[in-house]
N, C-alpha and C positions, 0 to 999 in steps of 0.2 A: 759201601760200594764206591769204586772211585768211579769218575767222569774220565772219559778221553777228552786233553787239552791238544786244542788245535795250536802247531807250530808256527812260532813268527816266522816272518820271511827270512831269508838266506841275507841278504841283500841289506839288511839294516840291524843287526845285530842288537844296536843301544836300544831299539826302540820296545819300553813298555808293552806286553800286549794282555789286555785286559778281558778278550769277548772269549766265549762259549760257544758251541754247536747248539743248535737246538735240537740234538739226539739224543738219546743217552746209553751206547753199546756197551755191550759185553766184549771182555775179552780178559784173554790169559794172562795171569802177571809168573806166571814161571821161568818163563821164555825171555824176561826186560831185558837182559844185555845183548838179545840180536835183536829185537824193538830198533829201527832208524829212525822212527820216528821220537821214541821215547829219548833215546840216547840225545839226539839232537837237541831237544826240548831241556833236558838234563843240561847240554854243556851251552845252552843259550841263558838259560834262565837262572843259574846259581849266585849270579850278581845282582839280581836285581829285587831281591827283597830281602828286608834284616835273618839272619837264621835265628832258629831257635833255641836261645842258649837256657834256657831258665832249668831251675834244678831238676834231680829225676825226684819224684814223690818220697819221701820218706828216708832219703840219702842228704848228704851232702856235697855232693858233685854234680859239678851241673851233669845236664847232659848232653851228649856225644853229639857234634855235629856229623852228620851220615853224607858225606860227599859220592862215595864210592869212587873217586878216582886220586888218589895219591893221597901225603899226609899234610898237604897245604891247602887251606883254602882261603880265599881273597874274599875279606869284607869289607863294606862300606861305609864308613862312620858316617853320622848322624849329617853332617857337611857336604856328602859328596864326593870323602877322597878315598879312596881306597887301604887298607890296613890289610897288613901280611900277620901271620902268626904260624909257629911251628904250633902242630898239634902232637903228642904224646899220647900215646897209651888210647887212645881214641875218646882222650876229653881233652875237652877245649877251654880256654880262660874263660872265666865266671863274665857276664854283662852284670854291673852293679846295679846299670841302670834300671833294667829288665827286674831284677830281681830287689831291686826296692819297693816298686810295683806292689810285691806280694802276688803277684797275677801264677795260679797255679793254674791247672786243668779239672783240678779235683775242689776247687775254690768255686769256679767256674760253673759245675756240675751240683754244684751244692746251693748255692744262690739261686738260682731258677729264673725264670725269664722275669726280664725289667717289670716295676712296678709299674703301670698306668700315672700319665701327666697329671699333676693337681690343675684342679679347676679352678679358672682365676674367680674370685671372691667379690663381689658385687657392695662389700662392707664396706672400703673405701670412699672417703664423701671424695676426691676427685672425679672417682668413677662415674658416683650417681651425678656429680655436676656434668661429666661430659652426655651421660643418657638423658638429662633433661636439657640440654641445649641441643641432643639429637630432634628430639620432641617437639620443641620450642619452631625449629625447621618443615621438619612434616606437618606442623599445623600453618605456617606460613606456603607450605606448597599447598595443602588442602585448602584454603582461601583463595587463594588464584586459579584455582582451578574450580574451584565452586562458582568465583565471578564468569570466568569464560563457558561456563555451563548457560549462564542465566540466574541461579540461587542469591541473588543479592544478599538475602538475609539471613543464609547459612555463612556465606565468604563473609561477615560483618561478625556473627559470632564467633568462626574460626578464630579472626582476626584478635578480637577481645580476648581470647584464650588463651593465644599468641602472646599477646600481652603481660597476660596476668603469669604464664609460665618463665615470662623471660626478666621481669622483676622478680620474681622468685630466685631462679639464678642470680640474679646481680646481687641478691643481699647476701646469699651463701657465701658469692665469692670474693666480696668483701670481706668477710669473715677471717678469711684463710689465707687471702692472697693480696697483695700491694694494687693499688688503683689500677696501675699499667697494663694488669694481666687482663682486664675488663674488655668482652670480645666487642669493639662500637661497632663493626658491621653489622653484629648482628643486633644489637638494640637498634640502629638506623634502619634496617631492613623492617623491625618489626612496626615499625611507628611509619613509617612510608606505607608498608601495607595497612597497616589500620586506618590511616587517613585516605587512601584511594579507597578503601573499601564505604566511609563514611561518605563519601563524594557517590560515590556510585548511589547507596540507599539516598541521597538526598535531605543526608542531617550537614548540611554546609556548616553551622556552629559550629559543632565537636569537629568537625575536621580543620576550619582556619585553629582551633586550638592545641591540637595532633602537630600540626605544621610550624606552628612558633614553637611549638617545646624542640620543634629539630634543629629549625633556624637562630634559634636563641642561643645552640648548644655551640659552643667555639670549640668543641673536640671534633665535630663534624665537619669535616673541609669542605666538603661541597654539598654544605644544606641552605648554602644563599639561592642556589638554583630554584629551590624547591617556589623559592619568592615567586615564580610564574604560576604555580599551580596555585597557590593565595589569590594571586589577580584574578584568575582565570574564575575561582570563585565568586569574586568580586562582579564580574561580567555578568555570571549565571545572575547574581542577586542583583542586578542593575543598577547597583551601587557604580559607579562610572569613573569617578574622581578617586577613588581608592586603587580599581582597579589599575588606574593610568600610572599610579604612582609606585604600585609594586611590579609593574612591569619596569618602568624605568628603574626602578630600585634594583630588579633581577637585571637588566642588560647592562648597568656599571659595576657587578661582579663576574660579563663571560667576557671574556679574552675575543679578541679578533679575531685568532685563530677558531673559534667556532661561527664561523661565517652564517652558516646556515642554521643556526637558533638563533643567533641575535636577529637575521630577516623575519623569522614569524613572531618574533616578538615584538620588533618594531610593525608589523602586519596587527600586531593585538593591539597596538596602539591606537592605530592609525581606524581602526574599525573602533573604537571606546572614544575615539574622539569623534565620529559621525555620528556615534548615537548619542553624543549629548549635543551636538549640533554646530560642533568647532571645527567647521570645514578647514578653515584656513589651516588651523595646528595638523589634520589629517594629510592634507594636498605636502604637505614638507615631510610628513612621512611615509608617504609614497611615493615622494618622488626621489626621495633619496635610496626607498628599495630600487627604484628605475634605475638610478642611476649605478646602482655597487650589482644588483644582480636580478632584471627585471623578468617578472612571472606574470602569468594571466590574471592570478585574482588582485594582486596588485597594480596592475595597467586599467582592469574593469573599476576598484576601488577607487581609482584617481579621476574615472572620466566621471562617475556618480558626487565626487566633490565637487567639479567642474560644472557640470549643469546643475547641482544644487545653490551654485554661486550664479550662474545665469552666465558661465565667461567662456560664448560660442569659439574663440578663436585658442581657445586652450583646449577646450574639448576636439576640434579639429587635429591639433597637436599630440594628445595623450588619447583618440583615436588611430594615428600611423604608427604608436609606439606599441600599441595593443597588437596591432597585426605585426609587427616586426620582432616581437616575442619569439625568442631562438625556441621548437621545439624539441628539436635533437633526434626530428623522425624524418626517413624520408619520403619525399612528398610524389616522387614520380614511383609506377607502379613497379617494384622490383623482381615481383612476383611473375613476368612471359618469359614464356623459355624463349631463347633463341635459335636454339634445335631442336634435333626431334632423335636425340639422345633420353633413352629411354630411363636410364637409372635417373640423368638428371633433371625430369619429369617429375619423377617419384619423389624425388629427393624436395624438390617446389612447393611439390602438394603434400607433403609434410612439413612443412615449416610455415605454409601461409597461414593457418591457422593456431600457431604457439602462442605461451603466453608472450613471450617477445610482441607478437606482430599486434596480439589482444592489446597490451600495452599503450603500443604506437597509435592502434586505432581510438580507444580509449581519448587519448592525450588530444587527437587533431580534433576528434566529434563537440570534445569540451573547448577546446579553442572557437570550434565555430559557433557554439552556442554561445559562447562569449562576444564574438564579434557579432553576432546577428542581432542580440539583445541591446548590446549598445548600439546598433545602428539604426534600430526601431525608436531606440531613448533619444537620440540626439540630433536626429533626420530635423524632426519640427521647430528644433531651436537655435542648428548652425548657420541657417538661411534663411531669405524670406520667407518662404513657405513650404510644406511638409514633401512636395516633388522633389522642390531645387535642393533641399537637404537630403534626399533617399538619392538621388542620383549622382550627387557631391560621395555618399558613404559607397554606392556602387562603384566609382572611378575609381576610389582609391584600394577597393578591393578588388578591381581588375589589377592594380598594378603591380599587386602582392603575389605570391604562391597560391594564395585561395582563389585558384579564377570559376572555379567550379561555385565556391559560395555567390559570387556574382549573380549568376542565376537566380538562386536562391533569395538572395534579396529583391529580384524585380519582380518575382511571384508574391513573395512577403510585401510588396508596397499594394501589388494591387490585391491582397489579402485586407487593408487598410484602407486600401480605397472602398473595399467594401462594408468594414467598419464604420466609416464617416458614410455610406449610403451613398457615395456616388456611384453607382452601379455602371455607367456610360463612360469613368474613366479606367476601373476596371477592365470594363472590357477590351479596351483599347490597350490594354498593358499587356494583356494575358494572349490576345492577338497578335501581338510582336512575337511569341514564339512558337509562334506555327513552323518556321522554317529553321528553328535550331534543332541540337541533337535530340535523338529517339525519349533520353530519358527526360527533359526539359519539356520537350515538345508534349509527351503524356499530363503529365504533372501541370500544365498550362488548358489542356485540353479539358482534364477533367475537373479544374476549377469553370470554366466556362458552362463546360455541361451542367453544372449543380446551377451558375445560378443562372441559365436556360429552364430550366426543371423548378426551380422558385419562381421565376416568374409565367409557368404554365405553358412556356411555349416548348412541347415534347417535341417537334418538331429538330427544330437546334439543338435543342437539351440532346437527343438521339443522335446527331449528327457528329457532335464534337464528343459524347462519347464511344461511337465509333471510332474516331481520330484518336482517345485515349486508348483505346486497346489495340488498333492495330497501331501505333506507336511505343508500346510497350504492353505485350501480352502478360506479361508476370507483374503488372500493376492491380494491387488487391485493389486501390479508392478506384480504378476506371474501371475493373470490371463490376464492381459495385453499383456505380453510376450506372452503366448499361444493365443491368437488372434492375435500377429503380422507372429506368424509362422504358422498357417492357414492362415492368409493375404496373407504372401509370396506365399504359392500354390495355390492360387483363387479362395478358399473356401468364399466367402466376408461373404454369409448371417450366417454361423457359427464365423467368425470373429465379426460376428456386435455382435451376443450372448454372446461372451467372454466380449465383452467391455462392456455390459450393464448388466453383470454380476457384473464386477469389480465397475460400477457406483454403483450398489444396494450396497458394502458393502464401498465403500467411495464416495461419493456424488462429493465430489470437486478434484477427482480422472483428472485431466486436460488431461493428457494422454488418456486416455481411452475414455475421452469425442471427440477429435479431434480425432482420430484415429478412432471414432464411424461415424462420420461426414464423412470421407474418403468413408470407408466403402456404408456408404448410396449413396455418390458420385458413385461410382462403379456400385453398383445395382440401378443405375439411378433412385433414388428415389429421388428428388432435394429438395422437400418441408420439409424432416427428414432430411436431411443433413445441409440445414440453419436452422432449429431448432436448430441441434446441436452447430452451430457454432454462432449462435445468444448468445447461454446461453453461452458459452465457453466465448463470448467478455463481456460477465457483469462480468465475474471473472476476467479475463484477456485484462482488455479494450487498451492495448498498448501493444499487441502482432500483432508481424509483421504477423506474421505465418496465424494467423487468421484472421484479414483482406483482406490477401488477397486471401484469400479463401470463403473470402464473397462478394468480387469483382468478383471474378473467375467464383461463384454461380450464380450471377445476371447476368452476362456476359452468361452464358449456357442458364438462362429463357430469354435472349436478351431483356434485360434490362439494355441500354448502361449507362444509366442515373443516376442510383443508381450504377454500377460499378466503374464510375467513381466518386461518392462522397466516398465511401469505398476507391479508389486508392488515392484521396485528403487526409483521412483521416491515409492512409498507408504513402505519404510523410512526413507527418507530423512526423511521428515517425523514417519514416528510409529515412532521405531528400535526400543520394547521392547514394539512390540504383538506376544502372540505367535501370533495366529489367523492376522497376515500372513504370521510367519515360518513357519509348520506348513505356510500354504496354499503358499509359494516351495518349502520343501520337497516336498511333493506334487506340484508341476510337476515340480520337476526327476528326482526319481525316477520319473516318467513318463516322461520324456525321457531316463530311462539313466542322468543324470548321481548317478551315488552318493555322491561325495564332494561335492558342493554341498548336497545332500538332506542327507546326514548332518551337516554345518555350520550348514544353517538349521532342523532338527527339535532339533539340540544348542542352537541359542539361545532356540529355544521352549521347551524343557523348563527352562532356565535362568532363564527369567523366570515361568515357569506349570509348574509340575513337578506338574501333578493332571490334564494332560490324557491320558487314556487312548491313546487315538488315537496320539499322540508317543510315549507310554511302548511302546507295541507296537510300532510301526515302530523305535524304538533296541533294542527286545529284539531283537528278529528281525535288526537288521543284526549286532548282534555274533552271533548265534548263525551267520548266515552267514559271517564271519569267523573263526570259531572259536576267538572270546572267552567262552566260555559265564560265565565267573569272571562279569565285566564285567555281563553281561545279568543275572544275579543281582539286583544294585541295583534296576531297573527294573521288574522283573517283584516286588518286595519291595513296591516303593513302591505299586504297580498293587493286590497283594493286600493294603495298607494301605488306599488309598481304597475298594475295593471286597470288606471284608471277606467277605461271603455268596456272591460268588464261587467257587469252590474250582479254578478253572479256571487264576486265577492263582500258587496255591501250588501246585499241580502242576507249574505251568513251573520253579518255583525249582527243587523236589527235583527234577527232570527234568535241571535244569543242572546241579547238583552230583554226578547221575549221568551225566551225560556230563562234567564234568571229572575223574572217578575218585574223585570223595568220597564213596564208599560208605556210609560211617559216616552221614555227614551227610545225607545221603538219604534214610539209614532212616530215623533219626529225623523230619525233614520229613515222611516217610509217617504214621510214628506221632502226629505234631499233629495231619496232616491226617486220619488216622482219626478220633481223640478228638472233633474240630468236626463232620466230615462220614461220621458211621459207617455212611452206604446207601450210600455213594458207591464204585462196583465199580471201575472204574481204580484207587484209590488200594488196593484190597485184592485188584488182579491183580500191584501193582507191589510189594507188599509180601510178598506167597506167591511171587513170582522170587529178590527181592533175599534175603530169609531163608532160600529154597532153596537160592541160590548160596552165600551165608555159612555155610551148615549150621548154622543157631541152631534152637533148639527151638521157637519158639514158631511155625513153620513153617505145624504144624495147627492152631491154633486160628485164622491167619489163612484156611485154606482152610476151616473151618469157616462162616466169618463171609460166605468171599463165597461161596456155594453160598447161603448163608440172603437175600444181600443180590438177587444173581442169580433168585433165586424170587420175593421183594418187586419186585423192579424189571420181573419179568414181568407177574406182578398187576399193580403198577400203570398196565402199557401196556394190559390186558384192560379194565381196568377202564373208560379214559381212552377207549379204543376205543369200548366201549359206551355210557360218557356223552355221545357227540358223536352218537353214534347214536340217542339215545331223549331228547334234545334239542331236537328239531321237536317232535316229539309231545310233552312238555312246554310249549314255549311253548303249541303249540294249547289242550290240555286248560285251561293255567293253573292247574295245582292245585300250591301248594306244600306242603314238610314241614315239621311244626314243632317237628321232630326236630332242625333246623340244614338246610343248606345239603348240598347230594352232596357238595361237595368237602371239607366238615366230617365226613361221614358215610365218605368216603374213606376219610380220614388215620384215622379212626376205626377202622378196620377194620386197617388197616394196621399198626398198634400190635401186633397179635400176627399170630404164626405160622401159618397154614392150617391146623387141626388138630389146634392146641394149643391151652391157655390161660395159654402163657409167653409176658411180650414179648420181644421181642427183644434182642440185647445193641448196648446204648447208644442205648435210648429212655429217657424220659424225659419230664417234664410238657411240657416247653414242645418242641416238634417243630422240629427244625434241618431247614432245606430246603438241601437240596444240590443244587437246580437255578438256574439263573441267575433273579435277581432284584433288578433295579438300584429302591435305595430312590428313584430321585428318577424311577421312572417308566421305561417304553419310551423307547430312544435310536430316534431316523430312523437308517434304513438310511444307511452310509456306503459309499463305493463302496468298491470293495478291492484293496487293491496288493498288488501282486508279493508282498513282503513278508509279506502280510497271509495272503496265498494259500497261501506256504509253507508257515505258519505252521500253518494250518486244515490241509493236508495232512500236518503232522508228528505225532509224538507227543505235543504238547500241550494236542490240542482229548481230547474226552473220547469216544475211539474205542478200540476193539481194540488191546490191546500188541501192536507187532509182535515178531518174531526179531530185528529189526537194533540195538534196542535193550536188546536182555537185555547183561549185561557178559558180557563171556566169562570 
């Protein structure tokens, strides 16, 4: 079925026309000589394709070119020219060309459709050389890509594979092909990557030897380069004098035209020369980056040589060079609109925070921490003294672009002044800016408030943190402040408002978050206060502070369990503190566990051997165990810190009368007579032990406690009555000025009811043998097992029983 051909235009006769309808109609071929369109198509198109002269099937004549219009037709040789021929009998001259071909219709029909492409063949060793040099590349991307994962030691084996794949190649293609064809990108790619990969795992050997086999290589043009990553190892290994020498070595093969590597090279220098302590070689290579193209870390570089040499008037120098560092940002705010043009508003506050502006700001914050560090470094040593040099660094930082860091430095001296403890020159610093702008004036304020609030006086402390918050209400340290001086007066639930004030305008505000936690601790709200201090450890997961206030937490909901993994998790970070280790011990001997208890009260006393508390709990365990020897030590040490005691030499002689030290017993009674002569235990324990012994001096001890036994009655008559006629004193108000009752007491005391002997072993100065710790009332501590025994045995200062006389 034929197609309807769409006719070329009228209008361009020559031109080719190639396209189709996308229809495909029906119609009459009966009717083709009044067709206009066909006709047309007919008398356009007979030029412009070869006709078809080839023979008729089975004949020897070609066949008939079919014009239908006269006995001429115009064809066009193979060149483009035109060719006339008479036709005859309605066959046309033979094309030889055509029909050398052999191209028939029935040739055509008989062949059948084209055979399918042969598939190229994999047999070829060029082939397999270019599929493993494909290979050799993908294990070189998979190494790179392993490293910026993190995989150190997958991107290290890749590498090796790399390796081993890409000498395999080279010897094939030695083989086959002349040196030249030898790809070195790719052998230099592969050894570049194996040696960064060896640097990164931190086998420095094998990689300085990865790097001579590159550098050795003279096919490699630019593996002198590589000489800085050798140095650079050499620095890691602190090898110094090597390193110095293969950086020099790398910077007299780059060109000048690399401006910017030869600078951090000579910057590797210049730093390899202060760590072995050659200022002088350093300061000339610094100041020669000064001079071709000066940056912060080399301006900060040269003033650290400069005051490592002592030489204030260079450091003054390569201080105004530090601040005259081109940053290439600019310094006034670019960011106000000038109208109130609404696109270009929009347009502002999408660009002020781009990476561009991140950049700039980035760049100027490290410039100031630059200049602040040195000027804290070199304040003390460009002038006589550490003022006249912060205020020398302040001038010259007003004269700069940074007049804002000015500020900042006069806060930071008297931050200093309060490190040297001059607290009165501080103040007077932080005082000067009362009357500057809002945010200086804050930041001045709320240093004043803290250390108003250190020294106790809330008063000020409250005043001048008022002055920090209505000087800058979006100051997380001043609202902070103001919630610790409500804290001080016991305002909590207005303190917790402060603090969770200051979180809303900084989040990671740590302060205010623990201090919130407290807060909630206080208004016994337990489940906000471990909220607080939960979040507080995901910021700060190795704060002492905070652990053990999540221990302390758990410890309130008596949950020994979880206290003590928080206290596990607290030694970890602070292993010889020993109020942790005392507090693990006190769990676990709550918890039964004795041999834990006894483990972590043995490392408290090992680090702190003066805490009572520990020293009582290890006495009592060995005595529980029936190491009396052992407990000795600890109850010695006990009645060492707390001489005036007499509770704790009792425990000794006690222990050496229950280990059958008799002898030594006594004696221990007789010190502790001589120190503590009222004291009736030590002279019921000495009228036994002499009775058992049969020594003579028997009576005089029973003498002594009948005398001590009558004073110690008096003095409960007496103590009875003074608590009695006590009210009635304060009412009256009338004092003596005879001394004090309890001066008038001991007065009395001094002699015998009856007599006008004193007694034996008084003396001017009166020994008190009742408990009396010189540093003050201890708080009540809770009391263990241990503790408990302890009070119920023979060592508290009660009635000798039977079970303790020696048989």
């Amino acid at each position: 079925m034929m197609q309807n051909v769409h006719p070329a235009p009228e209008n361009n006769e020559d031109d080719l026309y190639s396209g189709y309808n996308d229809y495909n109609p029906m119609f009459d071929t009966e009717d083709l000589e009044n067709d206009v369109a066909f006709q047309q198509a007919a008398r356009t198109s007979h030029g412009r394709r070869p006709p078809v002269t080839a023979k008729i099937p089975a004949t020897s004549s070609p066949r008939p070119l079919a014009t239908g219009f006269g006995s001429k037709a115009t064809l066009t040789s193979s060149m483009g020219r035109p060719m006339t021929g008479t036709i005859q009998d309605g066959i046309s001259r033979p094309m030889t060309a055509v029909q050398a071909a052999g191209y028939t219709k029935a040739a055509v029909r008989a062949r059948g459709p084209a055979s399918p492409l042969e598939k190229k063949t994999s047999d070829s060793l060029e082939e397999k050389m270019r599929q493993l040099e494909k290979k050799v590349n993908e294990l070189v991307e998979e190494s790179c890509v392993a490293n910026s994962c993190g995989d150190l030691k997958l991107a290290l084996e890749k590498a090796k594979e790399a390796g081993r794949q890409e000498r395999e190649l080279l010897r094939q293609r030695e083989q086959i092909a002349p040196p030249e064809s030898i790809n070195l990108d790719l052998t230099y790619t592969v050894l570049l990557n194996l040696a960064s990969q060896y640097v990164a795992n931190e086998m420095y050997a094998e990689a300085l030897t990865t790097y001579q086999v590159i550098v050795k290589n003279k096919m490699f043009s630019n593996g002198g380069i590589l000489k800085v990553n050798m140095g650079n190892i050499y620095l890691k290994q602190r090898n110094y004098s090597k390193a110095i020498k293969f950086y020099r070595m790398a910077l007299d093969q780059i060109t000048s035209s690399h401006k910017q590597m030869r600078i951090k090279i000579m910057e590797n220098i210049g730093v390899a020369f202060i760590k072995t302590g050659q200022y002088v070689d350093a300061i000339s290579s610094f100041e020669e980056i000064m001079n071709i193209s000066p940056n912060l870390k080399a301006g900060f570089n040269l003033i650290l040589c400069y005051f490592a040499i002592g030489n204030g008037e260079q450091m003054k120098k390569a201080f105004k060079n530090l601040i005259e560092v081109p940053l290439e940002v600019d310094y006034e705010d670019k960011y106000i609109s000038l109208n109130d043009d609404l696109h270009t508003n929009l347009l502002i506050e999408a660009i002020k925070n781009d990476s561009l502006s991140q950049i700039e700001r980035e760049r100027k914050s490290l410039a100031e921490e630059y200049i602040m560090t040195a000027a804290k470094l070199i304040a003390p040593a460009i002038e006589t003294s550490f003022a006249v040099g912060y205020d020398w660094c302040v001038d010259a930082v007003k004269a700069s672009h940074y007049v804002e860091l000015a500020n900042d430095l006069e806060i930071n001296k008297a931050t200093t002044y309060l490190r040297q403890q001059n607290f009165n020159q501080a103040l007077e610093t932080l005082k000067m800016f009362e009357k500057k702008d809002s945010r200086v004036k804050s930041a001045a304020a709320t240093n004043l408030s803290f250390l108003y609030y250190l020294g106790n006086e809330l008063e000020q402390a409250t005043n001048y943190a008022d002055l920090a918050v209505n000087s800058d209400r979006y100051n997380p340290s001043a609202l902070t402040n103001k919630g610790n001086t409500v804290f001080a007066n016991g305002d909590y639930e207005k303190a917790a408002e402060f603090y969770k004030e200051a979180l809303r305008n900084d989040s990671l505000c740590t302060e205010a978050l623990y201090n919130l936690g407290l807060a909630y601790k206080k208004l016994n709200r337990i489940d906000e206060a471990l909220d607080c201090f939960l979040k507080l450890h995901a910021i700060l997961p190795n704060s002492a502070q905070v652990l053990y206030q999540l221990a302390n937490i758990y410890q309130i909901m008596e949950d020994p369990n979880q206290a003590i993994e928080w206290l596990l998790q607290l030694i970890s970070v602070v292993p010889t503190d020993p109020h942790v280790l005392s507090k693990l011990g006190n769990l676990y001997d709550t918890e039964g566990d004795k041999s834990q208890a006894f483990h972590y009260y043995c490392e408290s006393y090992r680090y702190f051997p003066s805490n009572i508390e520990v020293i009582e709990w290890l006495g009592a365990y060995y005595i529980d165990t029936q190491f009396c020897e052992k407990a000795i030590e600890y109850f010695e040490r006990a009645a060492l810190i707390l001489p005036t005691q007499v509770k704790w030499q009792l425990m000794v002689a006690s222990c050496y009368r229950r280990s059958g030290n008799y002898q030594k017993a006594l004696e221990k009674y007789k010190v502790i007579h001589r120190k503590f002569p009222e004291n009736v235990e030590c002279l019921r324990f000495l009228v036994r032990l002499c009775t058992d012994m049969g020594l003579k001096e028997v009576q005089e001890y029973i003498t002594k406690l009948k005398k001590a036994e009558k004073l110690k009655e008096i003095r409960e008559q007496r103590i009875k009555s003074g608590r009695e006629g006590s009210a009635r004193s304060r009412k009256e108000g009338s004092g003596d000025s005879g001394g004090t009752k309890g001066e008038r007491l001991s007065a009395k005391l001094k002699v015998l009811p009856g007599t006008n002997e004193p007694y034996e072993g008084s003396s001017s100065k009166e020994i008190d043998a009742s408990y009396a710790d010189p540093l003050g009332p201890q708080p009540e501590r809770p009391k263990t097992a241990a503790r408990k025994r302890m009070e119920e045995d023979d060592f508290a200062d009660e009635e000798l029983g039977e079970d303790l006389l020696p048989e």
